[in-house]
C-alpha positions as CSV (number, residue, x, y, z in Angstrom):
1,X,-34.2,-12.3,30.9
2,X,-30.9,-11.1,33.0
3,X,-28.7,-8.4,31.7
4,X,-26.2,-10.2,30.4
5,X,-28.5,-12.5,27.9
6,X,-29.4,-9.2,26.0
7,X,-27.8,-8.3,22.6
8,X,-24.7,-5.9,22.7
9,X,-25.1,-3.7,19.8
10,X,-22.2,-2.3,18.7
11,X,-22.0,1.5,18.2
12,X,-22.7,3.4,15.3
13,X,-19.5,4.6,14.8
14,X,-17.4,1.6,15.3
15,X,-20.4,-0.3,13.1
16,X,-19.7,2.6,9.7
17,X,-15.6,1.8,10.5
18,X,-16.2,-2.2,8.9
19,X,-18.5,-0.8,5.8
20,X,-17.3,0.7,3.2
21,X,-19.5,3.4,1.7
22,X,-19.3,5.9,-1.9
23,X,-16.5,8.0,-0.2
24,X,-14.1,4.7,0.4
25,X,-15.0,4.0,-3.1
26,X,-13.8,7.4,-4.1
27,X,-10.8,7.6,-2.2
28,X,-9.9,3.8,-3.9
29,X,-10.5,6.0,-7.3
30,X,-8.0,8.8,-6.4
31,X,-5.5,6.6,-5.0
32,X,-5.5,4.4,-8.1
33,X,-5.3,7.5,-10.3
34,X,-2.5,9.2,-8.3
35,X,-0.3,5.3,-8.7
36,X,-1.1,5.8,-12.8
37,X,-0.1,9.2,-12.8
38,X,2.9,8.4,-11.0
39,X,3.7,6.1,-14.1
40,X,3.5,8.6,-17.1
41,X,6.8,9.4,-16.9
42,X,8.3,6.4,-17.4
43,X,11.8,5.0,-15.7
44,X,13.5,7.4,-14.1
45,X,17.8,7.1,-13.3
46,X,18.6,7.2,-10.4
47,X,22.1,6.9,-8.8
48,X,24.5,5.4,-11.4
49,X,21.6,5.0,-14.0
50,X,19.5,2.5,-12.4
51,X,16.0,2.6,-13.8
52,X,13.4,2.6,-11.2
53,X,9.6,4.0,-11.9
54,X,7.5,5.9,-9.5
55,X,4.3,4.0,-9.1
56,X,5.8,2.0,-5.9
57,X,5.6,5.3,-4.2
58,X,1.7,5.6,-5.0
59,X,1.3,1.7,-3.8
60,X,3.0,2.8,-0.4
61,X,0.7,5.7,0.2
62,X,-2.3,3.8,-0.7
63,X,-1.4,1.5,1.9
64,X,-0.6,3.7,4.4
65,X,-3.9,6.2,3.8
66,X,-6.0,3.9,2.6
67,X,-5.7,1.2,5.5
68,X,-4.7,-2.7,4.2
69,X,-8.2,-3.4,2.8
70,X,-9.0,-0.4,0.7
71,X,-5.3,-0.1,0.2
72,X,-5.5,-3.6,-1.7
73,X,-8.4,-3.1,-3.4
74,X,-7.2,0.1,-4.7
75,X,-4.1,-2.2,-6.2
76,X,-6.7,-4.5,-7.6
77,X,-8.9,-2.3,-9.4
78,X,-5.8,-0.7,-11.1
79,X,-4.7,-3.9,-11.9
80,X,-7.9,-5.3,-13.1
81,X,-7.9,-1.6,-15.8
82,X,-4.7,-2.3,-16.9
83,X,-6.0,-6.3,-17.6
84,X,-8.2,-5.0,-20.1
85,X,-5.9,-2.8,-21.7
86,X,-6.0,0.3,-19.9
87,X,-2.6,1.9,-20.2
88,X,-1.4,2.4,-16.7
89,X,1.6,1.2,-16.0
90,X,4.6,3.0,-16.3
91,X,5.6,3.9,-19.8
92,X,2.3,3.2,-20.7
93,X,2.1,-0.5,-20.4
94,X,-1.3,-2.2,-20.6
95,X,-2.8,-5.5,-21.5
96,X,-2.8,-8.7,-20.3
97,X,0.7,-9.6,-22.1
98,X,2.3,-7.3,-18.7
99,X,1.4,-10.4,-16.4
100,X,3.5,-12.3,-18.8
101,X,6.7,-10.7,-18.3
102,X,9.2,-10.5,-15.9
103,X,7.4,-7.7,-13.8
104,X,4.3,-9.6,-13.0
105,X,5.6,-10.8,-9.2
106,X,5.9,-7.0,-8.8
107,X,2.3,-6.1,-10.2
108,X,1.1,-9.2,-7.8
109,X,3.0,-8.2,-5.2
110,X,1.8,-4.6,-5.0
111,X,-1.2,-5.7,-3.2
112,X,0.6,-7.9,-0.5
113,X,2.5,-4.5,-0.4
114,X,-0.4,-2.6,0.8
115,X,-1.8,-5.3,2.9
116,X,1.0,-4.9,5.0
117,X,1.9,-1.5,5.1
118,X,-1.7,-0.6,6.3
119,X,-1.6,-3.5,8.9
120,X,1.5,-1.9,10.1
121,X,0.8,1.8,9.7
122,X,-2.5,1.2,11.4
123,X,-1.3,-1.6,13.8
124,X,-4.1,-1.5,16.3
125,X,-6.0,1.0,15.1
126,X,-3.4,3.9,16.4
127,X,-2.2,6.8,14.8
128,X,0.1,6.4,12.5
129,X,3.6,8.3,13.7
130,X,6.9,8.1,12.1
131,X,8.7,5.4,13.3
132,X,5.8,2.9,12.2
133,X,5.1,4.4,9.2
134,X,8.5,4.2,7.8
135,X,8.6,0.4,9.1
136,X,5.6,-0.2,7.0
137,X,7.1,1.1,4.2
138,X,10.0,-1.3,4.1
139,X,8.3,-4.3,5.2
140,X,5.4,-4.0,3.0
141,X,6.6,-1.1,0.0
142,X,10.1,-2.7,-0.4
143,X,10.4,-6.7,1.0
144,X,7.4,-7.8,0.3
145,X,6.6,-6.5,-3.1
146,X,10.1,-8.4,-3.7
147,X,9.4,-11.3,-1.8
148,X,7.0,-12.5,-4.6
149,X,8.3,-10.5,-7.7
150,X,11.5,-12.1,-7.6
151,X,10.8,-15.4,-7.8
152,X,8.2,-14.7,-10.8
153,X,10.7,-12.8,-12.1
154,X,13.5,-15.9,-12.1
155,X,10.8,-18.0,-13.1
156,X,10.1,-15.8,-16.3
157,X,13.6,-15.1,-17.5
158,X,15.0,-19.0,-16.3
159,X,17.6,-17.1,-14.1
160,X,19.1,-18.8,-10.9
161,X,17.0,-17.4,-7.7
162,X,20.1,-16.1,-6.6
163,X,21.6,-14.4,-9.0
164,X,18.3,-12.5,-9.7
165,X,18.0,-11.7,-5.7
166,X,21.3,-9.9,-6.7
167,X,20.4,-8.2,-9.7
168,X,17.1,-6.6,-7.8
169,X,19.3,-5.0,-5.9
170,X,20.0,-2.2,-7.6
171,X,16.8,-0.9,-7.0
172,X,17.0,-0.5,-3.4
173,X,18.4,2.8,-3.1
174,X,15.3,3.9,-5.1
175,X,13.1,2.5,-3.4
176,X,14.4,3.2,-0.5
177,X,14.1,7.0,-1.9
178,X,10.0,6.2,-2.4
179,X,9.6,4.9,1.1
180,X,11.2,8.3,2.8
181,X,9.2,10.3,0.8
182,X,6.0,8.2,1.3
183,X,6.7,8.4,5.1
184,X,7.0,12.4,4.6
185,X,3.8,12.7,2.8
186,X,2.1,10.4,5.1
187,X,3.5,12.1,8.4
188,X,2.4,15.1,6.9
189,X,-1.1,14.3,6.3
190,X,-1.8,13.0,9.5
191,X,-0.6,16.5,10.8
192,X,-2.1,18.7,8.2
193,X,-5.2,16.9,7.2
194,X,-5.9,14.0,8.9
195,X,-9.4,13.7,7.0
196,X,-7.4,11.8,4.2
197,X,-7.3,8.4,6.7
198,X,-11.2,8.7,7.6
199,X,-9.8,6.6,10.8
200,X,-10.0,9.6,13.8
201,X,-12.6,7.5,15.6
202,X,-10.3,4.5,15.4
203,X,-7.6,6.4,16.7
204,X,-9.6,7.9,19.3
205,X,-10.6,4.5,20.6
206,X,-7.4,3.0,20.4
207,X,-5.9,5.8,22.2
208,X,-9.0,5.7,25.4
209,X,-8.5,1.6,25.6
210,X,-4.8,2.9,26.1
211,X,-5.7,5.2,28.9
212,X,-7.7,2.9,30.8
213,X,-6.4,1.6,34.0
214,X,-6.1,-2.4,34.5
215,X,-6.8,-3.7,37.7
């Protein structure tokens, strides 16, 4: 048998990144919790009086800390609470009659939300820095979460496409409020506690393959 017919076994480390164990689990739980929190107060008015909630802001960071899998799972098992009635969306909403209504693109689209800010947070298994982090949040926190609740949301109330593209509009400046802060938190975690990512050896393998000289 030559060398190269043997097995590669991949190392421990890079083996426990792919499975998810009781503490990813956990982390889902608190990130779902911190997005229902984030609800309880209900709409807020910002600039002029347009209502905008909160929990966008606890989608975003989920994404970002959580990585695109976990971060959408996270998304799902809050959605799946609030399916059976749990009241966890903002105001207090529960039940299935919420994916009835005009928000349920947005409650969809919260996990395509997440997928994509983790894919570009994490975008080769780096470190997340600022720059990245904030183009996550508006690709994934702000157009993609509207790329599919808008056209559930003309579908629902029998609005033109168009004119309902224009009418979402007016929560941008909120949102775009959520993503800067999400970005601040998120910057400031990977400085002050980068334990909250559980992704150091990812970063520290991405940033060796990196330092390697091609020939």
């Amino acid at each position: 048998m030559t060398p190269s017919s043997l097995p590669v076994r991949e190392p421990a480390s890079r083996v426990r990144d792919h499975r998810v164990d009781a503490t990813d689990l956990a982390r889902v739980a608190v990130l779902a919790a911190v997005i229902a929190v984030l609800g309880l107060p209900g709409g807020i008015s910002v600039l002029g009086g347009v209502p905008i909630t909160a929990q966008t802001l606890g989608v975003m960071l989920a994404g970002a800390i959580l990585g695109p899998w976990l971060g959408a799972l996270c998304i799902v098992v809050l959605l799946l609470l609030v399916a059976v009635g749990l009241p966890l969306l903002s105001g207090g909403a529960g039940g299935l009659g919420v994916f009835a209504g005009p928000s349920a693109g947005y409650l969809v689209g919260w996990i395509l939300g997440a997928i994509v800010i983790g894919l570009v947070v994490h975008a080769g298994g780096r470190r997340p820095v600022a720059w990245r982090t904030a183009l996550g949040m508006l690709l994934g926190g702000i157009l993609a979460i509207y790329a599919v609740g808008i056209p559930v949301q003309s579908a629902v109330t029998r609005l033109p496409l168009g004119e309902t593209v224009v009418t979402s509009l007016v929560f941008l400046p909120g949102d775009a409020i959520k993503a800067a802060l999400a970005t601040g938190i998120v910057m400031t975690l990977v400085r002050g506690y980068p334990r909250a990512f559980r992704r150091r050896s990812r970063w520290t393998r991405a940033r060796d393959a990196r330092a390697v000289p091609t020939t």
